[in-house]
Structures are given as C-alpha cells and as structure tokens.
N, C-alpha and C positions, 0 to 999 in steps of 0.2 A: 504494500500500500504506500504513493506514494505523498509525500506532504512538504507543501511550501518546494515545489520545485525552483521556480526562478527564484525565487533568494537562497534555497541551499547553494544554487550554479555559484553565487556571486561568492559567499562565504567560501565553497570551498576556492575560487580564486582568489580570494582576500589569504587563505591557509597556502595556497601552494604559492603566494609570492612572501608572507612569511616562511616558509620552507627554505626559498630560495634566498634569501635575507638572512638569515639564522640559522643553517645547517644542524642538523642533529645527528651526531653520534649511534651508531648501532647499540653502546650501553645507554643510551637516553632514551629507546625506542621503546613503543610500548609493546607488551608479550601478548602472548596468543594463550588466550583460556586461562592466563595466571598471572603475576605482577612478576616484575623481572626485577634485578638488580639495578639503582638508580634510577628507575624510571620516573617522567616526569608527564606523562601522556596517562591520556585512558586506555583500558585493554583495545585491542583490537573489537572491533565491534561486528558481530554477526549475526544482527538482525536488524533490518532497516528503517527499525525506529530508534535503533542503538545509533545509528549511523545518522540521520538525522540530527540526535537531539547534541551528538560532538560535533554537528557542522552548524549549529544555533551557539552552542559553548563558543566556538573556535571566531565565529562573530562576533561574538559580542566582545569578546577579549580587545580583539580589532577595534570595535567602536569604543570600546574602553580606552584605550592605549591613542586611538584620536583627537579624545576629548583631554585627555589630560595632556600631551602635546602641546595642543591648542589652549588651551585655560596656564599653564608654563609659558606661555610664546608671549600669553598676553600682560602678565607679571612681568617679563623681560621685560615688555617693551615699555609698560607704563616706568618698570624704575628707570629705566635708559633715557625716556623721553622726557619724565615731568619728574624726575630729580634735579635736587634745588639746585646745580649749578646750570642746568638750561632751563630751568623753572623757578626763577628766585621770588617770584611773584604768581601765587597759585592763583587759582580759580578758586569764585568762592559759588558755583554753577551745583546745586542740588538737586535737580532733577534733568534727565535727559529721557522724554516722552518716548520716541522710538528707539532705544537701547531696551528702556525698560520693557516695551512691547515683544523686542526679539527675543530677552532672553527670558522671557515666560512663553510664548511662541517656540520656539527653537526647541528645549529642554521636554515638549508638551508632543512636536512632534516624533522626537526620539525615542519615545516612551509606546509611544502609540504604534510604530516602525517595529520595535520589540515585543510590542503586546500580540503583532498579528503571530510570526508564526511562533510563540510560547502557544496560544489558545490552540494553533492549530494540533499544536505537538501534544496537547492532553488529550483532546478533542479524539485524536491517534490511538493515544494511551487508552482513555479509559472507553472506544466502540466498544461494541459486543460481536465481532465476526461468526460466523458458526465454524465451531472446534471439531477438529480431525481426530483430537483425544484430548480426554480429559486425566488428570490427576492431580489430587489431593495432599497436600503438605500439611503435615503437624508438627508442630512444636513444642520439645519436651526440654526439659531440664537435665542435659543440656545434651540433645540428639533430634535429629529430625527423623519421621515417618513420612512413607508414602503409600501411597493408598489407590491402585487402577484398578477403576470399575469393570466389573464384567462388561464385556460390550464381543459382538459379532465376532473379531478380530483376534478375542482372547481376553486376558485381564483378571480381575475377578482374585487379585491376591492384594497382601500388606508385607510389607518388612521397615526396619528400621535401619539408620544409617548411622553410624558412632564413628567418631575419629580413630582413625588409624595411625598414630604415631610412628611405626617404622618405617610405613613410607614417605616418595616425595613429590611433589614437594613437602615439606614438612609442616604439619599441621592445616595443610591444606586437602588431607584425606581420609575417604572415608573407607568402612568394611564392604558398603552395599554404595552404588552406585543409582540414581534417576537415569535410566536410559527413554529417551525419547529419538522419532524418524526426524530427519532431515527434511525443508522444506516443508510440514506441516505445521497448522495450528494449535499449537497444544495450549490450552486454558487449566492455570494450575488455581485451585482452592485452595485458601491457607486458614490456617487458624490455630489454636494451639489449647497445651492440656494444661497447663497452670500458668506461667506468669507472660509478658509481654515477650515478643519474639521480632525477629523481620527478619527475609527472605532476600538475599540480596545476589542478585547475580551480573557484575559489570560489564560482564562482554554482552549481555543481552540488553543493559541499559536502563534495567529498571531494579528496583525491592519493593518487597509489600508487608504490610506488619502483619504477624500474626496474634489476634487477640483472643484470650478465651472467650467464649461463649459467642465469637462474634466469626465470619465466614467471608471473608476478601477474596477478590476475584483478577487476576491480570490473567495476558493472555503474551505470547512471542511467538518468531516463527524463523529458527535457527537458519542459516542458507548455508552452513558452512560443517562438515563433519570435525569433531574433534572432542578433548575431555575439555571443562569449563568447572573453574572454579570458585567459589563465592565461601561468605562466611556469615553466621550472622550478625546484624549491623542495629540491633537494637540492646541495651547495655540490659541481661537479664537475668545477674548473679555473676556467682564466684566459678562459674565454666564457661563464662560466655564467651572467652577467646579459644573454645577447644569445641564450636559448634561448625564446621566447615560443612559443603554444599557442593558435591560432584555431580556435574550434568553429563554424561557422555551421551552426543550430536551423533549416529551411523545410519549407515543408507536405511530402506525399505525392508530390504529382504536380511539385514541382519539384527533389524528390531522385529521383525515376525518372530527370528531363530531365539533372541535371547526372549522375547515372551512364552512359546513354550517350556524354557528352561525354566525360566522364573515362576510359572504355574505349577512345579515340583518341586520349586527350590524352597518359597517362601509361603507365609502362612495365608490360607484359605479364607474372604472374608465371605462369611454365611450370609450375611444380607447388605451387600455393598453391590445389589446390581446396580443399582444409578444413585448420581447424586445429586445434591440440591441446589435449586438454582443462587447463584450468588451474586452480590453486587456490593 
C-alpha cells in the first residue's frame, strides 16, 4: 500500500543528497533484522510502511537542519549588521506588521506540510486490510506466547517463546521462534496476562502495547525473507530486558512445512478456532 508518494520521491532525494554530503561508513550502516555495532540508522526496513515512515523521519530531519540554518544565518546577520559599531544609533521601530505576519504564516505552513503525510502514515497504520493470517501475542512476565488459530491452512496450536541466552545475537533470542509467509498480511492481537507489555519490532516499523484485559490490533506485511529481531519496549519489571521477539520472514511452501511440524511440536489449543475481533 502505497502512501504520500510524491513527497516520499522528494525526501528520499533530500536522503540520497544527504548521503552524498555525509558518506556513511559500513560500521554506521544500519543491520538487517538486528542492531549492529555503532549504528546510527534504523534497521533496514521490510515493510512499506517501515519504509515510508524513515522517509517522513529522514524529512523532516532535512527540514529541521533548514530551519535552524536559517534562524543561525539570521542571528549572524543581525549581530554583523546592527552591532553598535555600524549601528551606534538603534532603532527605536516596535512593530514590523509584515515580518510579524510571515513569521506566524511561514511556521503555520510548515506545520501543516508535516501534518499531511504524518495523518496519512496512521491513516496506513491503523486500516483494517483483510488478513492472510492471523496471530495472537501474549505477554507474560517476562516471555511472550503465540497463539495460530485453527484456520483451512493448518494452525490450531500455542507455544511460548523465552530467551535463549547461548545464543546470538545475545539476548536477542528466543527457544520458539513466530514464523510467518513472506509477502502476506498477517494481523497480530496482543494483549497480555499480568502487567503492561509492548511488542516492538523495528525492521517492520511499528510496536503495540500489550494490556491486560484489553486486545490491540496492528497488522505488517514483510517483503523481505529473513530472522527479525525486536524486544520489549515497555518498562515491565525486573526481566524486562530478557523479553526479546524473533520473527522468522520464509517463503510459502516452507511456512506450510514448518506449520505441520509445529501442529506436533506445540500445544493443542481446544477452543482457539477463531479469534476476536480487535481494535
């Protein structure tokens, strides 16, 4: 889905003559599915609202770095110009009708240039497209579950996911993996079993909190195969930096293979044919 076309075009040419302005290093680069060493970028982004919303970021930074330029230029220039040796006798002029008019005008359009595609990019975020698949995130203290509905396709189980400490990256893994297809809609439910949680995955661009008793809804749609790592991002006790979030992205036919596996692997849920609608 695509959103604010002609001004992504512009931003990302405003990014790729900052590129060419300020070269970045392969240690500055950003990493694929994880955070790398030194990095100063966002993940690599592999879904196209991820990608959008860092060419609205990478904007606005632009028009930040403008303004302030410009608001510097103009400091220079007043102490250059109207310091008391070429100024020994100031003005005593208290109002200037059309300055005053630009720069509530000026600051009013800037605002407004910003506000279209921000609306557009929630607008994005929070549709409702119809889901290729569904599942279910819970949040525990301090582990996530998943939960795929029985549906056509297969489904119809639960497992939990706990950090896996020997591997790596380090603390960025889990025992049980979220495997979802490539190129589909998946709409994940979150919600959680005791205290406040969020669901945060940066290569896809978004997190969502997980509340108890309450049932949040987002939706992505990866383009890209590979593993993806996230962590949770809501502060909720004394494990909350040991709650990490593995997505593994693989074609068609080898999330069919692993949802058979995974219908022997993990536990049976008895009445998880469908779930409920969420918002």
């Amino acid at each position: 889905m695509r959103t604010v076309r002609t001004i992504n075009r512009s931003l990302w040419s405003l990014a790729a003559l900052g590129a060419s302005l300020f070269p970045v290093s392969g240690a500055l680069a950003a990493g694929f599915g994880q955070p790398v060493p030194w990095e100063m970028s966002r993940q690599v982004q592999v879904t196209e609202n991820g990608r959008d919303i860092l060419s609205f970021e990478v904007g606005l930074h632009w028009l930040s770095l403008a303004i302030s330029v410009f608001v510097l230029g103009l400091i220079l220039w007043c102490i250059f110009r109207f310091g008391e040796k070429r100024n020994p006798t100031p003005s005593r002029t208290t109002h200037n009708t059309a300055i005053e008019i630009a720069w509530t005008i000026v600051p009013v359009l800037i605002l407004v240039a910003v506000a279209i595609p921000s609306f557009r990019l929630l607008r994005t975020q929070l549709s409702d497209p119809k889901a290729d698949m569904i599942v279910k995130v819970i949040g525990h203290a301090w582990y996530w579950s998943y939960e795929y509905p029985q549906t056509e396709n297969g489904g119809g189980f639960t497992f939990d996911a706990n950090i896996d400490e020997d591997k790596q990256p380090r603390l960025l893994q889990t025992d049980n993996e979220m495997v979802v297809p490539v190129g589909k809609i998946v709409k994940i439910q979150v919600t959680a079993a005791d205290v406040l949680h969020s669901w945060a995955m940066p290569a896809f661009g978004f997190k969502i909190d997980a509340v108890p008793g309450r049932l949040n809804q987002m939706w992505f749609q990866a383009d890209k195969e590979g593993t993806f790592h996230g962590q949770c991002s809501e502060l909720c006790g004394q494990r909350h930096a040991y709650m990490p979030i593995v997505v593994r992205v693989v074609s068609e036919q080898a999330y069919a293979d692993w949802l058979k596996e995974a219908k022997t692997k993990y536990a049976r849920i008895d009445n998880g044919t469908s779930f409920a609608e969420a918002r």
